[in-house]
N, C-alpha and C positions, 0 to 999 in steps of 0.2 A: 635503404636497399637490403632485403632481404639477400642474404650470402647462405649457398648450402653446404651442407657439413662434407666431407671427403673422407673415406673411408679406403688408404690404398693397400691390398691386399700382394703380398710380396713373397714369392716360390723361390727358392735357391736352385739351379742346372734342371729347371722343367726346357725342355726342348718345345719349339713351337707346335709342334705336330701329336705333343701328350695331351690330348684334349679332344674330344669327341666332336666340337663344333667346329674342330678345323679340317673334318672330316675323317678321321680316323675309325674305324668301323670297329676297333679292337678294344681302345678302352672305353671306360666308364668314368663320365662325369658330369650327372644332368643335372646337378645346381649352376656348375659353372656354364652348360649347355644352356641353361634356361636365363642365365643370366646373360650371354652372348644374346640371347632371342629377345631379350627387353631390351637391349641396348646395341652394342655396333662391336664389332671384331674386327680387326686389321690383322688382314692376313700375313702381312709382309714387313711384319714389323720387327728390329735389329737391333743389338745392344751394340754400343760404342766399342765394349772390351769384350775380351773373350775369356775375361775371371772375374773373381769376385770383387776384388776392391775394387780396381778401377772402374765397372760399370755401374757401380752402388754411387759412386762417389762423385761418377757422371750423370749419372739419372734423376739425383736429388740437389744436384745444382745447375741442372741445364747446361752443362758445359764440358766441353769433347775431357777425354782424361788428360791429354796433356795438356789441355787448360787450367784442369783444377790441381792438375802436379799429381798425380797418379796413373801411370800408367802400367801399372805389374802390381801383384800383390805380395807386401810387404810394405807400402808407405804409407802412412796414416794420416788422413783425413787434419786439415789445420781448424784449430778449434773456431776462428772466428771465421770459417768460409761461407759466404751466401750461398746459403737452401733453402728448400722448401717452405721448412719448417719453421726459420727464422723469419721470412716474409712474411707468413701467413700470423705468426704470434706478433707480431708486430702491426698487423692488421684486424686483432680483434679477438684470434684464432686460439682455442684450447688445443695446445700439439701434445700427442702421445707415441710412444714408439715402442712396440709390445714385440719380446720375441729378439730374432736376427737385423741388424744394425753392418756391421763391421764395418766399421769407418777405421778401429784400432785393433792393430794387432791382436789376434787372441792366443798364438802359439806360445808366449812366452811373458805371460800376465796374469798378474793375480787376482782373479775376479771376482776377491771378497772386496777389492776396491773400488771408491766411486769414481764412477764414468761419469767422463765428462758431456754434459747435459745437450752440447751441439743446437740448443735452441727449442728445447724439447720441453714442456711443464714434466711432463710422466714418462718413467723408461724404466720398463723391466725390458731388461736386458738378458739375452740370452744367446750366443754367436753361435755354437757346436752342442746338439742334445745329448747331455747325460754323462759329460769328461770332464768338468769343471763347478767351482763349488759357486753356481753363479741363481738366478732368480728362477729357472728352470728347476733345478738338484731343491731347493728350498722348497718350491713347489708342492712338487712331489711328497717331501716329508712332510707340509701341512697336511696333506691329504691322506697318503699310509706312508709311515715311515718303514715299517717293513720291503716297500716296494721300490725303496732308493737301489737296491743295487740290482735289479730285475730292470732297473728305467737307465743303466749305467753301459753309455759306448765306449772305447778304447780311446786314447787321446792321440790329436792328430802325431806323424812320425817327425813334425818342429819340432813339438813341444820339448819346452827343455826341464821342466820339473820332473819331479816323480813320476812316472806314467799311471793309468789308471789301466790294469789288463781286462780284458773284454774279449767280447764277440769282432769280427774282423771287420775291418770299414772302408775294403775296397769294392770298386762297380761289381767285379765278377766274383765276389764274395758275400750272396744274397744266405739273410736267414730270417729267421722269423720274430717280431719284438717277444721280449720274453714277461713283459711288465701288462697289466690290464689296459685295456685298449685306453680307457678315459684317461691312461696318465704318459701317453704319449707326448713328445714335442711339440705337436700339431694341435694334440688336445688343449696342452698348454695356455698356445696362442692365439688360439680361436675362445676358451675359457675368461682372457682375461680380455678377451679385446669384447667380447657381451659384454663381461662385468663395466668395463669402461663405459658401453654405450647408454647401458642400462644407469649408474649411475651420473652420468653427464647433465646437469642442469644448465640452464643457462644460452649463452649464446654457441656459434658454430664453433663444428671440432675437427682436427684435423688428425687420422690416426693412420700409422704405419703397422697392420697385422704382418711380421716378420717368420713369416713358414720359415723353417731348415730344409723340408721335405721338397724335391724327391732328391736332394743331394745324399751322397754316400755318408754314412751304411748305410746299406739298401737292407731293413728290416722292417716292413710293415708288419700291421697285425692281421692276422691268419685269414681276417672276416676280409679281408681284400685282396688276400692270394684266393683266396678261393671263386673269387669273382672271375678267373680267370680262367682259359682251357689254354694251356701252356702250347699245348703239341699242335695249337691251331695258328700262335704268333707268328707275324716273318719275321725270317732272320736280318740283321743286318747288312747294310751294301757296303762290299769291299770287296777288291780285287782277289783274284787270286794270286797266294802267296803272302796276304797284308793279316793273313791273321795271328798278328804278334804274341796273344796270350794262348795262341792255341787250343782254345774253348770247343770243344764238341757244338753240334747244332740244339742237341737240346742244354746244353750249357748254356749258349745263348739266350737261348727263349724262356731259361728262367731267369736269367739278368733280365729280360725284359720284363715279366710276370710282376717280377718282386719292384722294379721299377714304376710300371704301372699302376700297380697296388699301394704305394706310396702318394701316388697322385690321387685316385681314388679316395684316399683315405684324406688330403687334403679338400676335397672336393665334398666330402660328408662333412666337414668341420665348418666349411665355408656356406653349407646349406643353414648354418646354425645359428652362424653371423646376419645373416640374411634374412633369417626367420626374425632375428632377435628385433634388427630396424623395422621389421613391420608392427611386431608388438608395441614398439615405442613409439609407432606411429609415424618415421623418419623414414622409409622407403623411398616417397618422394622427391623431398628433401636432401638427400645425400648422393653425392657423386661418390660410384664406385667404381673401382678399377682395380683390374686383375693385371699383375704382369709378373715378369721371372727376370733375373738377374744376368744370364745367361740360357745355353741348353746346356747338352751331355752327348756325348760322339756314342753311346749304347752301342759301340761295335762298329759302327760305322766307319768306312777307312781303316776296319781294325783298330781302332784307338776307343780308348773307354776316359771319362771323365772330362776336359776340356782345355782351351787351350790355343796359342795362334799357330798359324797363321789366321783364323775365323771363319772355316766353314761352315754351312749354313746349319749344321745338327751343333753346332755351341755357339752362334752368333742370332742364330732366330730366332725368336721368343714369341711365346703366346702377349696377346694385348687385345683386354676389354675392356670396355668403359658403357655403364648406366648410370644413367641421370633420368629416371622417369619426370620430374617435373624440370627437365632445362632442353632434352631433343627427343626424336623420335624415336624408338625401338625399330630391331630387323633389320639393322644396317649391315652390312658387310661392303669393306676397301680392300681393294686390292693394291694400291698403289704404296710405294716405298714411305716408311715410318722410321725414324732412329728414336732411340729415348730417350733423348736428350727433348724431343718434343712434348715429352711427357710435363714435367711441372712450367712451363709455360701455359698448356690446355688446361689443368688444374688453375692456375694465376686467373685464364682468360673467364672461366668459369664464376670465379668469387670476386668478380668486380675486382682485381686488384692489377696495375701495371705491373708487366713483367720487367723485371730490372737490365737495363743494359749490356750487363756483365752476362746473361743467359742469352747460350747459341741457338736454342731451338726454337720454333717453330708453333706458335699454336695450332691447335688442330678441330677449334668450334669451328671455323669457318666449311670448313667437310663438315662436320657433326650438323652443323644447322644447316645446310643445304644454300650455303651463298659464297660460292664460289672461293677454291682454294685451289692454288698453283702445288700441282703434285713435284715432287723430289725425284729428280734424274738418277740419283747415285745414294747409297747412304756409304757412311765412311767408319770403318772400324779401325786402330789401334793398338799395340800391343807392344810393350818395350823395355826391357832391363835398364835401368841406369848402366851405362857404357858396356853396356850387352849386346845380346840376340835383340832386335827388331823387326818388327813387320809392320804394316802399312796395308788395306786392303782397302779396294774399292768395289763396292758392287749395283748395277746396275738393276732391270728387270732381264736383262740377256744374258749378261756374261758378267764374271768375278777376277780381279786383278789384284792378287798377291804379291808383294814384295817385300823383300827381305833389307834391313841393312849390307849384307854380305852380295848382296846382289842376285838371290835367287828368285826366279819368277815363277806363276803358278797363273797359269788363264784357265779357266774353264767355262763353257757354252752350257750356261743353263738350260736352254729350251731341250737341247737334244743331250744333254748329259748332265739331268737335275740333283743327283747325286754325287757331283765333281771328283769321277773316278779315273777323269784323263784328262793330263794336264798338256792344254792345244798349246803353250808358249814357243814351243819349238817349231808349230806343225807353219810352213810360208805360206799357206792359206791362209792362215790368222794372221798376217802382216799386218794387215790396214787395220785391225778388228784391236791388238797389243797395242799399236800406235794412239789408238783413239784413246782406250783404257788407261793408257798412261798419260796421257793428257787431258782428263778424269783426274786422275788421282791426285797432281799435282793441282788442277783446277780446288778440289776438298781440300789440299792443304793447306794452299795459300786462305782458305774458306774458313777452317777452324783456327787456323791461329791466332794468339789473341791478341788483340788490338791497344791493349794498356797496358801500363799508363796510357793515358792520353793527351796530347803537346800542350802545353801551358804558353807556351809564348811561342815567338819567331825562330828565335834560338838564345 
């Protein structure tokens, strides 16, 4: 049996809606546009968490975060946990992970040290561009060592070492990269995931391209602000009074600008990627897939970067997938995705059973056109060890937030797609809360995990 290679291309806080094929008229991104047109785009598709470890951690083992024991960022990923990548090396599979990973902590580690391999043959590793002396900073100095500290961001506000002073690395603190376009993050990781392709003999490969981009600092390079007419962007939706940072409107629209331009700029890097499997003759051959880790609230609600309870600007994520030699091109779903169905459709794709222990869902059975039972609810997560918690359920109509402390958050998609009013109070949504929460619970009892498994009577 021929098995094709898998190529999963991976954005850090892209929002669903930063992508031109999900109709956006503002930005610009026609590789990843032409790539939706070859293959299929799910409109509706939702990460598990609304940060970064625990949706990484749920994505690449099929399994909700508090399956896999992460649900907040700060717990790192157990060395021997079933992923992806371990399936797939076990089955034949050359695994690389190039770029952004975070399974471990990176605020408070020294990333001259070896990471641990997680089932991976290849890992350059790279978690934050340009604050750490990690395979990114090395990089760069094979290529100009003059341009290490031109290519150099400020260290996140954990880090507990020395800090590295910089340019500023918050959403509403956009500037411009100060280092030559080619030795970007982005460049980076699209640079070494060719070289990978390009060198790869042998049998099928399984590669994780780890973008940072459009996560903060919001500094792209010039050649992609300029793509932009600032003064034409909308602003963000939030009520009056929710605007926390007090940003002017054209303050916002250049958070967006420099946002945009970010993606953009991952979007010319992944045309490169894509260029390169035709040259080597794999276009056919390799399942590719585009998704994001989360989004980014850009304003939205007045809040910038992400976060629970999980509305839909930090829980919605772009999701492509081409396979020119396994289904048809032109597809577009509208129906509810979590990502947790992601390495299942990956498994179902390369002939391999997907393992017990993974929650989700293949998704060939839509991709081939033979019948597939669509998802009522996806279920998102979010929770401090003896913390703040949340809980959310969302259907295709309406969204039900709940808190540990007992706060609830309804909102009516169809007529308030922006969930700028929270109906929990309103006794017309009696019956509507009722159902939702009987929903919610329905997902709980849904994800939770099932093992061990009984050995005996008792």
């Amino acid at each position: 049996m021929k098995r094709p290679n898998v190529l999963l291309l991976y954005t850090d806080q892209q929002r669903w809606d930063a992508l031109g094929a999900s109709g956006n008229p503002y930005i610009h991104t026609p590789n990843l546009d032409r790539l939706a047109s070859r293959g299929a785009l799910f409109e509706n598709a939702f990460c598990n968490a609304p940060v970064c470890m625990p949706s990484r951690q749920s994505m690449l083992s099929g399994q909700y975060p508090s399956v896999v024991g992460c649900t907040c960022n700060g717990i790192e990923m157990r060395e021997d946990a079933l992923t992806v990548q371990r399936v797939l090396r076990a089955n034949g599979y050359c695994t690389a992970q190039i770029g952004k990973l975070h399974f471990l902590n990176h605020s408070n580690r020294d990333h001259r040290e070896l990471h641990p391999s997680y089932g991976f043959d290849h890992m350059l590793l790279s978690d934050e561009p340009g604050c750490y002396e990690d395979a990114y900073i090395k990089w760069v100095e094979m290529h100009d060592p003059a341009a290490v500290a031109l290519c150099q961001a400020s260290t996140p506000p954990a880090w507990t070492g020395d800090p590295v002073e910089a340019e500023p690395r918050n959403t509403h603190e956009p500037y411009l990269f100060r280092g030559p376009e080619t030795l970007t993050h982005t460049a980076f990781v699209a640079e070494e995931c060719i070289s990978f392709i390009e060198q790869h003999r042998g049998g099928p490969f399984f590669v994780i391209g780890g973008f940072y981009a459009p996560h903060t600092p919001l500094n792209p390079p010039k050649r992609f602000v300029d793509m932009y007419d600032i003064d034409s962007l909308p602003l963000p939706h939030m009520n009056p009074g929710e605007n926390r940072l007090g940003l002017s409107k054209a303050a916002w629209r250049r958070v967006k600008a420099y946002y945009y331009a970010l993606v953009s700029h991952v979007d010319d890097q992944v045309g490169r990627i894509l260029d390169a499997l035709a040259r080597q003759g794999r276009a056919d051959d390799t399942l590719v897939l585009f998704t994001s880790d989360h989004g980014e609230h850009l304003g939205d609600h007045g809040r910038i970067q992400k976060g629970a309870p999980g509305y839909d600007s930090c829980s919605h994520v772009p999701l492509l997938m081409c396979y020119a030699g396994g289904f048809a091109g032109g597809q577009r779903h509208s129906g509810l995705v979590e990502c947790v169905d992601i390495v299942p459709t990956i498994l179902d794709y390369c002939g391999i059973q997907t393992p017990p222990q993974m929650q989700g869902r293949s998704l060939r059975p839509l991709l081939d056109g033979k019948g597939y039972e669509e998802r009522q609810s996806v279920f998102i997560e979010h929770r401090f060890p003896f913390g703040a918690s949340w809980k959310t359920v969302r259907t295709d109509h309406y969204k039900l937030c709940v808190s540990g402390d007992g706060r609830r958050e309804l909102y009516d998609l169809r007529n308030d797609p922006h969930e700028l009013c929270n109906v929990a109070a309103d006794e017309r949504y009696d019956g509507t809360l009722a159902d939702m929460r009987a929903e919610l619970v329905r997902r709980w009892f849904d994800v939770e995990s099932q093992y061990p498994l009984r050995t005996g009577q008792y």
